[in-house]
GUSETI-718724 format. One record per residue (C-alpha): residue number from 1; z, x, y. Coordinates in steps of 0.5 Angstrom, whole numbers. Layout:
<sites>
{i->NUM	c3->Z	c1->X	c2->Y} $
...
</sites>
This chain:
<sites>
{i->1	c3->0	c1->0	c2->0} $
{i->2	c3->2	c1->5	c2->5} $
{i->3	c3->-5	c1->10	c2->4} $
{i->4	c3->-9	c1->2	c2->4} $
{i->5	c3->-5	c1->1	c2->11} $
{i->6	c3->-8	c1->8	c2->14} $
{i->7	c3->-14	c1->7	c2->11} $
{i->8	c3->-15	c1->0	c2->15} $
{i->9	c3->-12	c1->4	c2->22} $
{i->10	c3->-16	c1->9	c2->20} $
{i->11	c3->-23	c1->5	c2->21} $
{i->12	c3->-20	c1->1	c2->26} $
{i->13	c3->-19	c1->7	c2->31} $
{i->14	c3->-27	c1->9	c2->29} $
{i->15	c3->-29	c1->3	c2->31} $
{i->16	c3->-26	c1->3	c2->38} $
{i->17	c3->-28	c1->10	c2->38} $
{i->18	c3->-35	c1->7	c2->36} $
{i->19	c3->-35	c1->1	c2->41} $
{i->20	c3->-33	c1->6	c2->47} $
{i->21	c3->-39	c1->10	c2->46} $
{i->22	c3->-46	c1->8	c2->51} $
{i->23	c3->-51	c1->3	c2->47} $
{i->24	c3->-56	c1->8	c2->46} $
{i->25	c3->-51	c1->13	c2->43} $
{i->26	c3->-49	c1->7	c2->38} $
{i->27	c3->-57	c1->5	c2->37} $
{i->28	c3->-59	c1->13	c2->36} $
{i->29	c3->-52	c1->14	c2->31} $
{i->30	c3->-54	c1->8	c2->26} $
{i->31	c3->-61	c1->11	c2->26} $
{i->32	c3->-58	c1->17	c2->24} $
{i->33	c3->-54	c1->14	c2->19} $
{i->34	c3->-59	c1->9	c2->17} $
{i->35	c3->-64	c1->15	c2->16} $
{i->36	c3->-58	c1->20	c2->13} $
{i->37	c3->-59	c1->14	c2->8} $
{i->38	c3->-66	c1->13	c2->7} $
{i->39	c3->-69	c1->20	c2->7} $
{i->40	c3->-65	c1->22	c2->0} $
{i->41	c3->-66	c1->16	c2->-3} $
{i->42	c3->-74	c1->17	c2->-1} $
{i->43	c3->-74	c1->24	c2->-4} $
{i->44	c3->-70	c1->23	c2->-10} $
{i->45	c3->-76	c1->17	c2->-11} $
{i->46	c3->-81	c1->22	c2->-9} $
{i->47	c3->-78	c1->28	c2->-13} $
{i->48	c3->-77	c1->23	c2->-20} $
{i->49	c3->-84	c1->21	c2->-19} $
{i->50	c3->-86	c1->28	c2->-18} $
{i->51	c3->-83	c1->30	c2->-25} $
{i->52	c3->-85	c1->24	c2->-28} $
{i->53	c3->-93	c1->26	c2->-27} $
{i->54	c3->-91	c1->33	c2->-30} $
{i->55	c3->-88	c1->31	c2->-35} $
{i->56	c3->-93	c1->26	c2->-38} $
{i->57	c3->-98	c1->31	c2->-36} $
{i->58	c3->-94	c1->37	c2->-41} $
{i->59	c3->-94	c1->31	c2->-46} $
{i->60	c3->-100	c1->29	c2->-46} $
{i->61	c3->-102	c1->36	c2->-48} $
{i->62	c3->-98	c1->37	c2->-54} $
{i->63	c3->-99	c1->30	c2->-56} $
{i->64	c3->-106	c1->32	c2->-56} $
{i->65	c3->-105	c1->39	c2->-60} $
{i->66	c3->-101	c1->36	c2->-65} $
{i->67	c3->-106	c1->31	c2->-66} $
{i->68	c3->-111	c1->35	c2->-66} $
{i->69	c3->-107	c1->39	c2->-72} $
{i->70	c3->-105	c1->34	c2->-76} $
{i->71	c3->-112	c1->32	c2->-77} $
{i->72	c3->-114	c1->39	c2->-79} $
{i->73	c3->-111	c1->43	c2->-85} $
{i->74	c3->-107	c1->48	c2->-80} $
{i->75	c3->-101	c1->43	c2->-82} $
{i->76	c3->-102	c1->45	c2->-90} $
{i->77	c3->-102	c1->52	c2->-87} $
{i->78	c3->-109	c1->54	c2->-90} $
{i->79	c3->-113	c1->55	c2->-84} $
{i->80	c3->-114	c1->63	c2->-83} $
{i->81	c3->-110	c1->66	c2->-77} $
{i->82	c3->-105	c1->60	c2->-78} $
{i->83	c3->-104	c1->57	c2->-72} $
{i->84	c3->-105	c1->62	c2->-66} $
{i->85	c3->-112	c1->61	c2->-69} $
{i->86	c3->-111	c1->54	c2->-68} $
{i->87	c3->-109	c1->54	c2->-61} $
{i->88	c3->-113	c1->59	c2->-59} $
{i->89	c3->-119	c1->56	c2->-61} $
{i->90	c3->-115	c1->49	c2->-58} $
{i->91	c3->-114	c1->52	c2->-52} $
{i->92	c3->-122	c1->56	c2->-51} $
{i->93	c3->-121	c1->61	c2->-47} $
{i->94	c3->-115	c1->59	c2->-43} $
{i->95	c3->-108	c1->64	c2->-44} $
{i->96	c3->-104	c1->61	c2->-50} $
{i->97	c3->-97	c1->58	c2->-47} $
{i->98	c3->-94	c1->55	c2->-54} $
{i->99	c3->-91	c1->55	c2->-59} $
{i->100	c3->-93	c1->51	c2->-66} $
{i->101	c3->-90	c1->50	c2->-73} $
{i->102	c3->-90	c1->46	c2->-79} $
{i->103	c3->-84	c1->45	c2->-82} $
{i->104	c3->-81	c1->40	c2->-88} $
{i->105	c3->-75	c1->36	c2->-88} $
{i->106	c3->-71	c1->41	c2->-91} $
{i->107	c3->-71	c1->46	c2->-85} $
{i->108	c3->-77	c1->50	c2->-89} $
{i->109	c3->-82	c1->53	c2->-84} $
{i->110	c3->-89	c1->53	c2->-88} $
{i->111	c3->-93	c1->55	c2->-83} $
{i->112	c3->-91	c1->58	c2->-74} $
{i->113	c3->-95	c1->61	c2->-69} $
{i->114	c3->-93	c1->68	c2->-68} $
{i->115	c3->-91	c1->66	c2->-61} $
{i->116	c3->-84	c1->63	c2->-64} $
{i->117	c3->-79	c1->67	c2->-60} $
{i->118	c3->-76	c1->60	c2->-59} $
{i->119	c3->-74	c1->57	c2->-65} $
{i->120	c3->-76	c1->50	c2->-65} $
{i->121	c3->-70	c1->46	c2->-68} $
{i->122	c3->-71	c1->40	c2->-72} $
{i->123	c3->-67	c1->34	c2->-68} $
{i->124	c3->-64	c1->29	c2->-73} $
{i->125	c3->-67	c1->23	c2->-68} $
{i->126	c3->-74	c1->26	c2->-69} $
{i->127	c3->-72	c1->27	c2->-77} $
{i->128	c3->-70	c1->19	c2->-77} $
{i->129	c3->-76	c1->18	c2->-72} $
{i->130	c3->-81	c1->21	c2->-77} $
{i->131	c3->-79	c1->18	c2->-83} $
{i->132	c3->-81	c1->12	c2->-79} $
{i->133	c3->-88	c1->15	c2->-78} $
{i->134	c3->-86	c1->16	c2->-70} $
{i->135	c3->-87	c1->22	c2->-66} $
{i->136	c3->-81	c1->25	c2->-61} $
{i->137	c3->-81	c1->28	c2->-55} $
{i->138	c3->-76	c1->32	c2->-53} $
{i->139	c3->-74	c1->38	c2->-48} $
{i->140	c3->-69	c1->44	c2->-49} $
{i->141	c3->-65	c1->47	c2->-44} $
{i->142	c3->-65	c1->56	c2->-44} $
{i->143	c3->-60	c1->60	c2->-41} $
{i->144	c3->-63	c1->63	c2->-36} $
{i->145	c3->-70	c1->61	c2->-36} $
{i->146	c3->-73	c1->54	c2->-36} $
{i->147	c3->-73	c1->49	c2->-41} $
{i->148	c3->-78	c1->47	c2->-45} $
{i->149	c3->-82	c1->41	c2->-48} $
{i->150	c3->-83	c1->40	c2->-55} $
{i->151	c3->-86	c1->34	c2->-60} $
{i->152	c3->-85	c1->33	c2->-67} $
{i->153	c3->-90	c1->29	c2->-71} $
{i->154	c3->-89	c1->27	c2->-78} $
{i->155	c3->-96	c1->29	c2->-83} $
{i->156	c3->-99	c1->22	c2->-86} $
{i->157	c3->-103	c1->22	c2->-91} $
{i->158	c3->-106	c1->15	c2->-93} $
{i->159	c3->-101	c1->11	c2->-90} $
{i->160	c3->-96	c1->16	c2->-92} $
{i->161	c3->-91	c1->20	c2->-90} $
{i->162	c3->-91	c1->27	c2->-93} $
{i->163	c3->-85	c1->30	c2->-91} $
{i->164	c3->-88	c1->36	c2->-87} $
{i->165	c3->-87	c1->35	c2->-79} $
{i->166	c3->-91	c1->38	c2->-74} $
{i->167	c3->-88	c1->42	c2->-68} $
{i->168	c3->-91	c1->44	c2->-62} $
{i->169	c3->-88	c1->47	c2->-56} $
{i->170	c3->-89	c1->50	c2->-49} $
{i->171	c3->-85	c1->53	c2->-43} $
{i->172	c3->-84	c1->48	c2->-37} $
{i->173	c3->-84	c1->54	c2->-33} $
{i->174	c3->-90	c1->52	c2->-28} $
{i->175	c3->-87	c1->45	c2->-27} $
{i->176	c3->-80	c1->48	c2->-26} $
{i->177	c3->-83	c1->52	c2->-22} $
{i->178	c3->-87	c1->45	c2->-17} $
{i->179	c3->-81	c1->42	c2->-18} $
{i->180	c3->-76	c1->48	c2->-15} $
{i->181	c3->-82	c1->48	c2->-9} $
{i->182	c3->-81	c1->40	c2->-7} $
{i->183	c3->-74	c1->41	c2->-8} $
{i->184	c3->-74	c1->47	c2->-3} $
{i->185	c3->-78	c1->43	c2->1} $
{i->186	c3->-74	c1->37	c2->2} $
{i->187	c3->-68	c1->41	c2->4} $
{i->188	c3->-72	c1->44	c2->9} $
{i->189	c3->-75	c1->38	c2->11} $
{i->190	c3->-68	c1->33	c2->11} $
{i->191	c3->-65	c1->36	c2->16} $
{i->192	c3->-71	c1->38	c2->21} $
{i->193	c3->-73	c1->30	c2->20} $
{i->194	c3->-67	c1->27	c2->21} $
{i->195	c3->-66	c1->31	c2->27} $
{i->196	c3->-72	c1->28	c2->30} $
{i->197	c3->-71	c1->22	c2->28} $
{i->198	c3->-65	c1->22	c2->31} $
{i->199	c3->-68	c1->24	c2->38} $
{i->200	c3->-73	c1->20	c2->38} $
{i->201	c3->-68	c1->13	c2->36} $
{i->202	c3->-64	c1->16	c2->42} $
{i->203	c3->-70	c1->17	c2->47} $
{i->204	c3->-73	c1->10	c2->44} $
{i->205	c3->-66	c1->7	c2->45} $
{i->206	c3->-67	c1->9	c2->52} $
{i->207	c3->-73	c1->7	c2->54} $
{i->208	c3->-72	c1->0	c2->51} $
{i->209	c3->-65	c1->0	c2->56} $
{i->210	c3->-69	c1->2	c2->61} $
{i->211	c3->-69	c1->-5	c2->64} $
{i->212	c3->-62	c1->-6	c2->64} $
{i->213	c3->-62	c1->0	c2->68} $
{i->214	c3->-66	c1->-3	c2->73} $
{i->215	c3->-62	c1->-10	c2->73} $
{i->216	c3->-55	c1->-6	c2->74} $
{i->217	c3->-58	c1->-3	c2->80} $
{i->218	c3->-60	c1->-9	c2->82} $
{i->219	c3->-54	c1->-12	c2->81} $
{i->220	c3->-51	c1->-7	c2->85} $
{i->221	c3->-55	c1->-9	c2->92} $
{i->222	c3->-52	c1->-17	c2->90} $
{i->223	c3->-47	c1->-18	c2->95} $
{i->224	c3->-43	c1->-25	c2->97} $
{i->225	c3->-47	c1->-26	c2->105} $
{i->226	c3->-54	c1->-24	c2->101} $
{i->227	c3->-55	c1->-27	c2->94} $
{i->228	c3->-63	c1->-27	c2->94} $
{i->229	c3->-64	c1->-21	c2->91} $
{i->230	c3->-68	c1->-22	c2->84} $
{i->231	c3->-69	c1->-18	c2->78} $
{i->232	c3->-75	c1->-15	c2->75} $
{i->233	c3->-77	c1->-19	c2->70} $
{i->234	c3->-80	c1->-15	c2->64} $
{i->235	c3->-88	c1->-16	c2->62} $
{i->236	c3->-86	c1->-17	c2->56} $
{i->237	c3->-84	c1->-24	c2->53} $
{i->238	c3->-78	c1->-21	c2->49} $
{i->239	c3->-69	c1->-20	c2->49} $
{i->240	c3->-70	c1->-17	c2->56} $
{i->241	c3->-74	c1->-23	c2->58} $
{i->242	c3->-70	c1->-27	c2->56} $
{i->243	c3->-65	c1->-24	c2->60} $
{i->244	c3->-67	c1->-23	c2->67} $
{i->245	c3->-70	c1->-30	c2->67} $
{i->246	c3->-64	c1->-33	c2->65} $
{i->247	c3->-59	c1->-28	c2->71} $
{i->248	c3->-65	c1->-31	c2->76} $
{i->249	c3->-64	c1->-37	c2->74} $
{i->250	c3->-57	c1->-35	c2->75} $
{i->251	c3->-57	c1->-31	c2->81} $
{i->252	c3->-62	c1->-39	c2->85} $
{i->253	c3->-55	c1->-42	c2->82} $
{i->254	c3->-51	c1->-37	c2->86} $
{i->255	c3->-54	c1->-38	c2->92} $
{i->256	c3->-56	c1->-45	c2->91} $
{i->257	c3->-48	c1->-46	c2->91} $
{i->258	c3->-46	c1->-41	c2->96} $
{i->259	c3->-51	c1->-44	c2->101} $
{i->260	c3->-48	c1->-50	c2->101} $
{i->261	c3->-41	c1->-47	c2->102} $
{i->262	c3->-43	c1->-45	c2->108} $
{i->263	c3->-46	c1->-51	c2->110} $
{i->264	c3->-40	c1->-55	c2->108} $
{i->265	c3->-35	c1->-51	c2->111} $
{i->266	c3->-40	c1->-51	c2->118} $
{i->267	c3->-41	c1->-59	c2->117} $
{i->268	c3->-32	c1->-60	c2->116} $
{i->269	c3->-31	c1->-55	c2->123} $
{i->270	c3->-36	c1->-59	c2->127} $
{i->271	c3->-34	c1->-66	c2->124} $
{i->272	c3->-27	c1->-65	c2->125} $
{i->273	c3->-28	c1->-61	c2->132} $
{i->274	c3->-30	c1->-67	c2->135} $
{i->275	c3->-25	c1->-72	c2->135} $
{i->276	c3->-20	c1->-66	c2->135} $
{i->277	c3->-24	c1->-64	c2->143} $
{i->278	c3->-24	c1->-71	c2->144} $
{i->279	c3->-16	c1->-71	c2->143} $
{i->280	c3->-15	c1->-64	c2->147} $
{i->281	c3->-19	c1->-67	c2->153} $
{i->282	c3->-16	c1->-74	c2->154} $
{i->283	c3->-10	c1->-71	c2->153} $
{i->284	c3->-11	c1->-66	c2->158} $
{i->285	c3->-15	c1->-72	c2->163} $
{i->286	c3->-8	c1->-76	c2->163} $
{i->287	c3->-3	c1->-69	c2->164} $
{i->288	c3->-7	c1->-67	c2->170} $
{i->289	c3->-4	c1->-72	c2->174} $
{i->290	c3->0	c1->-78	c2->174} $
{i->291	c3->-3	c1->-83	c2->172} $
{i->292	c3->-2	c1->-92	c2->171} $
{i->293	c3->1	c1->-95	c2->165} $
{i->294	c3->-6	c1->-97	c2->164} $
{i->295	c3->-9	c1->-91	c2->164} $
{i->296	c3->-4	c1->-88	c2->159} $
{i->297	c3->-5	c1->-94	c2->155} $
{i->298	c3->-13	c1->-92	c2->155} $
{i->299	c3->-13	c1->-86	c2->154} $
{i->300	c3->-8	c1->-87	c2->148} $
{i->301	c3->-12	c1->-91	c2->145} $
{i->302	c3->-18	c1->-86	c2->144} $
{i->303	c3->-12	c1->-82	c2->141} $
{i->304	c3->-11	c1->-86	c2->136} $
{i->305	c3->-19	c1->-88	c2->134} $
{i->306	c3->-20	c1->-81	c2->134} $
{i->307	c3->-14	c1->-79	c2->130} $
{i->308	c3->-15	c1->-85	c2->126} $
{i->309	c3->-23	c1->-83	c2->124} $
{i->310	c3->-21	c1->-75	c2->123} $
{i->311	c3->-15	c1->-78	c2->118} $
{i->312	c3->-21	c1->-83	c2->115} $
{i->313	c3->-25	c1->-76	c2->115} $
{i->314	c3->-20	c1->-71	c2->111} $
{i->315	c3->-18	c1->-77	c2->107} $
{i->316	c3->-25	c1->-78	c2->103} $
{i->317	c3->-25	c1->-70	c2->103} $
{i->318	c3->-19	c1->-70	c2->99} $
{i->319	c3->-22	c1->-76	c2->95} $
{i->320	c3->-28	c1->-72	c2->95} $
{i->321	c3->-24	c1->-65	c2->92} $
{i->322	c3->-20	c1->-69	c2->87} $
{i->323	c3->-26	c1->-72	c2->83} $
{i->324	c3->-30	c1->-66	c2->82} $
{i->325	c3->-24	c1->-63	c2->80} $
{i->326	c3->-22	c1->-69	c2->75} $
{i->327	c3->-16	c1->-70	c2->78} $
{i->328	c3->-16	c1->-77	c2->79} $
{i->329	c3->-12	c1->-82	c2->75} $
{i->330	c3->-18	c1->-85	c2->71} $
{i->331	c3->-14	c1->-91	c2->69} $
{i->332	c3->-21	c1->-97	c2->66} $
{i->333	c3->-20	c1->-103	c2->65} $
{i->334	c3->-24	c1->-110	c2->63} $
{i->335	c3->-27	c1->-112	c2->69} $
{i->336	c3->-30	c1->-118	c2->70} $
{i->337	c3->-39	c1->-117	c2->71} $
{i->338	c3->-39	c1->-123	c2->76} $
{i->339	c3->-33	c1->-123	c2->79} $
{i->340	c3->-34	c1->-115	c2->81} $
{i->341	c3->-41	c1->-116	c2->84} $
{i->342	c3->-39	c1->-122	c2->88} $
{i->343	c3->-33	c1->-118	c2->91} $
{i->344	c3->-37	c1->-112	c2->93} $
{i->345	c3->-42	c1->-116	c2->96} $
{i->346	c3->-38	c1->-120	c2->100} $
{i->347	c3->-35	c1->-114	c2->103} $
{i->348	c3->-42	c1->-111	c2->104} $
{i->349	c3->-43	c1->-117	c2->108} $
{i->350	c3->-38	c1->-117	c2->113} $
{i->351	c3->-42	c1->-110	c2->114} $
{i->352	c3->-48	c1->-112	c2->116} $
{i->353	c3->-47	c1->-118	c2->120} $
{i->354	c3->-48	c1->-115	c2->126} $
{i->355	c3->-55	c1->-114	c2->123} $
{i->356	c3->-56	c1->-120	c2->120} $
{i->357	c3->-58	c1->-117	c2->115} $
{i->358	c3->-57	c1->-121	c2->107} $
{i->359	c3->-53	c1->-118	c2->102} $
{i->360	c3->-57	c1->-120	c2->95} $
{i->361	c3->-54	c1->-120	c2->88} $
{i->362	c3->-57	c1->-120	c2->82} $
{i->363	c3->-53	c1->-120	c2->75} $
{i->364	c3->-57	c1->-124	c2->70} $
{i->365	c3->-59	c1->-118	c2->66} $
{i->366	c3->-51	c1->-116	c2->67} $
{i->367	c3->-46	c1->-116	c2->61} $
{i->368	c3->-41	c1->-121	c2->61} $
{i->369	c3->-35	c1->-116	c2->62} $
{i->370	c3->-35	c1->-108	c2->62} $
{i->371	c3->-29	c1->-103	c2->62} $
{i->372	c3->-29	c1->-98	c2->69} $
{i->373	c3->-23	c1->-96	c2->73} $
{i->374	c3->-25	c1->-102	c2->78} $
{i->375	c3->-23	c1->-99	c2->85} $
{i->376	c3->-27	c1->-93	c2->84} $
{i->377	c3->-33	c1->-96	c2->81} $
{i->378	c3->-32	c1->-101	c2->88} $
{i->379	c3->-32	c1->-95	c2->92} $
{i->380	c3->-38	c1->-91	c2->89} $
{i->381	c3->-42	c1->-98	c2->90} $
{i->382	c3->-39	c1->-101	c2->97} $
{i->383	c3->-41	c1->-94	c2->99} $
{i->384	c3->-48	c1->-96	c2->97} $
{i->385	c3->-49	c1->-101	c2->100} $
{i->386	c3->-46	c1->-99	c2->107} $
{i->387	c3->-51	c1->-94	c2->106} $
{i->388	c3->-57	c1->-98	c2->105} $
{i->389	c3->-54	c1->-102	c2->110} $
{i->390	c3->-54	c1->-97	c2->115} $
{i->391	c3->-61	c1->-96	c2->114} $
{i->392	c3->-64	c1->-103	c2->114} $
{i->393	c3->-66	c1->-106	c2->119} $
{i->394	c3->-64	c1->-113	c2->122} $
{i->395	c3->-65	c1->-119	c2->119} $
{i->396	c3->-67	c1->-115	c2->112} $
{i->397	c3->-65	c1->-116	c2->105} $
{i->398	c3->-60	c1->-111	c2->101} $
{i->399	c3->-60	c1->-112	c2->93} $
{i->400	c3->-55	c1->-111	c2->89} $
{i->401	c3->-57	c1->-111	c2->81} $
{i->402	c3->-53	c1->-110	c2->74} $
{i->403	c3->-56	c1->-109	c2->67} $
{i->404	c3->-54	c1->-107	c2->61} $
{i->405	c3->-58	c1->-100	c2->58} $
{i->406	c3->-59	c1->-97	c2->52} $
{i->407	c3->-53	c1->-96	c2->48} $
{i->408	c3->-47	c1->-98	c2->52} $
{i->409	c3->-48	c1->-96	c2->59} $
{i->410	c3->-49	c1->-101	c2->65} $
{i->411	c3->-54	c1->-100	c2->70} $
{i->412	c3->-53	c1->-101	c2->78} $
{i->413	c3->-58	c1->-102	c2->83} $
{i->414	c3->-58	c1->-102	c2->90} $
{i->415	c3->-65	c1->-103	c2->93} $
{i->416	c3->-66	c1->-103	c2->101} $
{i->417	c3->-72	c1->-104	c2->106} $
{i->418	c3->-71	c1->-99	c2->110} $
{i->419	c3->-74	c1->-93	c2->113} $
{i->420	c3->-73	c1->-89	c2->106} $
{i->421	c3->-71	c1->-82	c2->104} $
{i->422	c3->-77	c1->-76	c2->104} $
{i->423	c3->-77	c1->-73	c2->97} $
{i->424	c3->-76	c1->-67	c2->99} $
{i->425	c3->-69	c1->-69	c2->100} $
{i->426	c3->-67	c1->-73	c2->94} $
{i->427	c3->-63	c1->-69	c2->92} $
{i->428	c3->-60	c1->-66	c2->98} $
{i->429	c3->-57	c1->-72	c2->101} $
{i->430	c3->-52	c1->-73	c2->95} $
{i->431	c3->-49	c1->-66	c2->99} $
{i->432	c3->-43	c1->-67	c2->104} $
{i->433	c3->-44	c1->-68	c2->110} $
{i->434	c3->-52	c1->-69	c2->110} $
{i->435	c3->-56	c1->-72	c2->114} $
{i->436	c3->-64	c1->-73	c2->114} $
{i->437	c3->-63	c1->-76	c2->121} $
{i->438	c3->-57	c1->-73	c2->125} $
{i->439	c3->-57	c1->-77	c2->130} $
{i->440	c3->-59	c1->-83	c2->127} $
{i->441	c3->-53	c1->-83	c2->123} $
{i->442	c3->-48	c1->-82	c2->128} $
{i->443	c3->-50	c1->-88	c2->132} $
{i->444	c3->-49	c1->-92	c2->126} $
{i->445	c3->-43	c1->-89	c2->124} $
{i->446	c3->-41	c1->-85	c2->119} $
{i->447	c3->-40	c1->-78	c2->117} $
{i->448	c3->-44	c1->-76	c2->112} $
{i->449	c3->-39	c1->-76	c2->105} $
{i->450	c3->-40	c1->-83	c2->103} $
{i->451	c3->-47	c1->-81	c2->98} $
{i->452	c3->-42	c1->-75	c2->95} $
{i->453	c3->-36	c1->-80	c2->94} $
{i->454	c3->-41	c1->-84	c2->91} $
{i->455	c3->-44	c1->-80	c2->86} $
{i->456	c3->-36	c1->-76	c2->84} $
{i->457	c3->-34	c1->-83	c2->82} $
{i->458	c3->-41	c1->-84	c2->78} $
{i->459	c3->-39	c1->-78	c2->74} $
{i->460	c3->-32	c1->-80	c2->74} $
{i->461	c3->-34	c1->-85	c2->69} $
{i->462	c3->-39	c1->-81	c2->65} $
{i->463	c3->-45	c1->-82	c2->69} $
{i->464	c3->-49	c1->-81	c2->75} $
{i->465	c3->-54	c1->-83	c2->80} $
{i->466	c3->-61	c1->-83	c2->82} $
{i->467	c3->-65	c1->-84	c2->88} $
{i->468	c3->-72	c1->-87	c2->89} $
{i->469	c3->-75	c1->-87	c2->95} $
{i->470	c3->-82	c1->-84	c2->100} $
{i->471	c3->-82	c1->-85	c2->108} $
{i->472	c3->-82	c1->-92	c2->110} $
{i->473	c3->-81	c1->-95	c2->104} $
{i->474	c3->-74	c1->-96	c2->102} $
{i->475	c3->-69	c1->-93	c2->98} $
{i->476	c3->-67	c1->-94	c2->91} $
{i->477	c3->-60	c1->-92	c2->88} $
{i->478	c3->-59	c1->-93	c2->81} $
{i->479	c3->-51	c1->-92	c2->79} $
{i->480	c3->-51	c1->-91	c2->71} $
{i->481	c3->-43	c1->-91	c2->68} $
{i->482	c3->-42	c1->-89	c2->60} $
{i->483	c3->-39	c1->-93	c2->54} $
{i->484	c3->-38	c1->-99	c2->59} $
{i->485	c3->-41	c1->-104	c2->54} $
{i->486	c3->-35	c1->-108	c2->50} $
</sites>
């Protein structure tokens, strides 16, 4: 138990050794290993084959010799000369490097060829063997010299084993000789190649992390006051690809995110330094001398409208915040589909009666009931329809509908015949305090959160809103919340 202990610590610390070093260093080192691996086994399986052709070759040889002396007397021991006549008639001119006998089972030797400075030993497998009428290949270790190969084939005459065996031989000094060359080959080899393999993993490794170079440099140069520096995308469609696209895409988020910051930090001080320097200057009016009670009345009054509107202000932020936080209590229950339409239209009403401008509901498609948390649902649509409101004209028609959605999702819409929202802008309106007409928005009241309060609360229930509308055409907004359906 102890030694598995350290042997477990032991690799633990490798791998953090091994985790510390820089990318292109691990690729180049598990090439390396990988290599280590590969290359020997590549060799051993070069060199086996190697081997494997030599040897067939010898075995070809003397199966050849030994058939060819068991066809022809030289087995008998009656050819002239024995058998060097036989090998060297065998062979033609060629140098005679063999050895060959004729023995029997016993041991006795009836015919050799004078080259028998190697005994030629009678293996009880290949007695066996012979006794089946099979030939046996063998090879023989020598001290100090290199082995040879030997085949024993029995003498069959008609079918019939004779007793006699045929014995042939030879020396593999030649193929001892190739093979210690390869080997020597590869040992210099090896080496040589695993280090090169083991640079150019390296400088591969390196050039393929080229580009996560060039994006960490370009990483540098981002800043929190400048996010409209990209990275270089890669010509080629692959990882890197990948990954620069998806930083970019990344990085137009960032900005994206960061611009609106700044355009709502710049919108929260201006919406509250208006009321703040309309308090600051009554004030200061009514301080710069005695005044009537009536003038002080007056000038309190403008107080309190301005604090009251930066009070109404701060609070729908606060709102606003807490909800795209999920802060909020998001307590649902059974709302009543024809009770709900008809409170937030009536309330709607009171706003555009100034307008005369007519407040439509439509809810023959609606459910019956659904489940929503009823004052945040009643506010995200009021203020759909104050903002529709706001932007139709007099004696217009503002339609307030519901519909039952696929699965058990309902659908509000609010459609008005206004003057209608450029499309460039659909989706910047949504942002707080945003105004496609400043101006125009502040005669008509309002500060520029309603939209955004809107859409939190849509989210809140686990939907969203859209927009629909061109220039001069109206406006739609289809308010969606999820699994509402009883």
């Amino acid at each position: 138990m102890p030694l598995l202990k350290f042997k477990k610590i032991l690799q633990k610390n490798n791998w953090h050794l091994y985790a510390r070093l820089p990318i292109s260093v691990r690729i180049a080192a598990g090439h390396a290993i990988l290599m280590a691996i590969l290359l020997p086994m590549v060799g051993f399986g070069i060199y086996n084959m190697v081997r494997r052709d030599l040897l067939k070759s010898v075995d070809g040889a003397l199966l050849v010799s030994a058939e060819s002396m068991r066809a022809s007397k030289s087995s008998e021991g009656l050819v002239k000369g024995g058998l060097d006549q036989f090998l060297q008639n065998f062979s033609g001119e060629r140098e005679v490097n063999a050895y060959a006998r004729v023995v029997d089972l016993s041991g006795n030797v009836r015919n050799r060829s004078t080259r028998d400075d190697v005994p030629l030993p009678v293996s009880k497998i290949a007695m066996a063997r012979a006794e089946q009428g099979a030939s046996t290949f063998e090879s023989w270790d020598r001290p100090d010299k290199a082995p040879f190969r030997q085949l024993t084939m029995p003498v069959i005459v008609s079918g019939l084993f004779t007793g006699s065996l045929v014995q042939v031989g030879t020396p593999l000094d030649a193929t001892w000789a190739t093979l210690s060359q390869l080997r020597s080959v590869f040992y210099l080899a090896f080496p040589a190649i695993l280090c090169v393999c083991v640079m150019a993993g390296y400088i591969m490794a390196r050039r393929a992390l080229a580009p996560v170079v060039g994006m960490r440099r370009a990483a540098d140069q981002l800043s929190g006051s400048d996010l409209s520096h990209r990275l270089e995308v890669p010509q080629v469609h692959d990882e890197l690809h990948d990954l620069a696209d998806t930083f970019n895409r990344m990085l137009a988020r960032l900005e994206d995110a960061f611009e609106r910051q700044r355009r709502f930090n710049s919108d929260v001080s201006h919406e509250l330094r208006t009321p703040l320097t309309a308090i600051r200057g009554e004030a200061e009016l009514a301080l710069r001398r005695i005044r009537s009670p009536e003038e002080y009345r007056s000038a309190l009054e403008t107080i309190q409208k301005e604090s009251l509107s930066m009070g109404c202000t701060v609070d729908d932020l606060l709102l606003l915040a807490r909800a795209e936080a999920g802060a909020l209590p998001n307590v649902k229950t059974v709302v009543t589909t024809a009770e709900f339409l008809e409170g937030v239209a009536v309330k709607a009403s009171l706003l555009g009666k100034n307008k005369q401008i007519q407040v439509k509901v439509l809810g023959a498609e609606a459910p019956v009931s659904f489940i929503a948390a009823e004052n945040y649902l009643s506010l995200a649509i009021g203020n759909l329809l104050s903002n529709a409101i706001k932007h139709s004209p007099e004696h217009g028609v503002v339609t307030l509908a519901c519909k039952k959605e696929k699965g058990d999702s309902v659908l509000f819409s609010v459609i008005d015949q206004g003057e209608g929202i450029p499309k460039g802008l659909l989706e910047q309106i949504f942002d707080p305090f945003f105004r496609v007409d400043s101006a125009r928005n502040r005669i008509a009241g309002g500060v520029g959160i309603g939209l955004s309060l809107a859409r939190a609360m849509a989210k809140l229930h686990g939907g969203n809103i859209k927009a629909e509308s061109a220039s001069g055409r109206g406006s739609q907004f289809h308010l969606s919340i999820q699994q509402a359906v009883i």
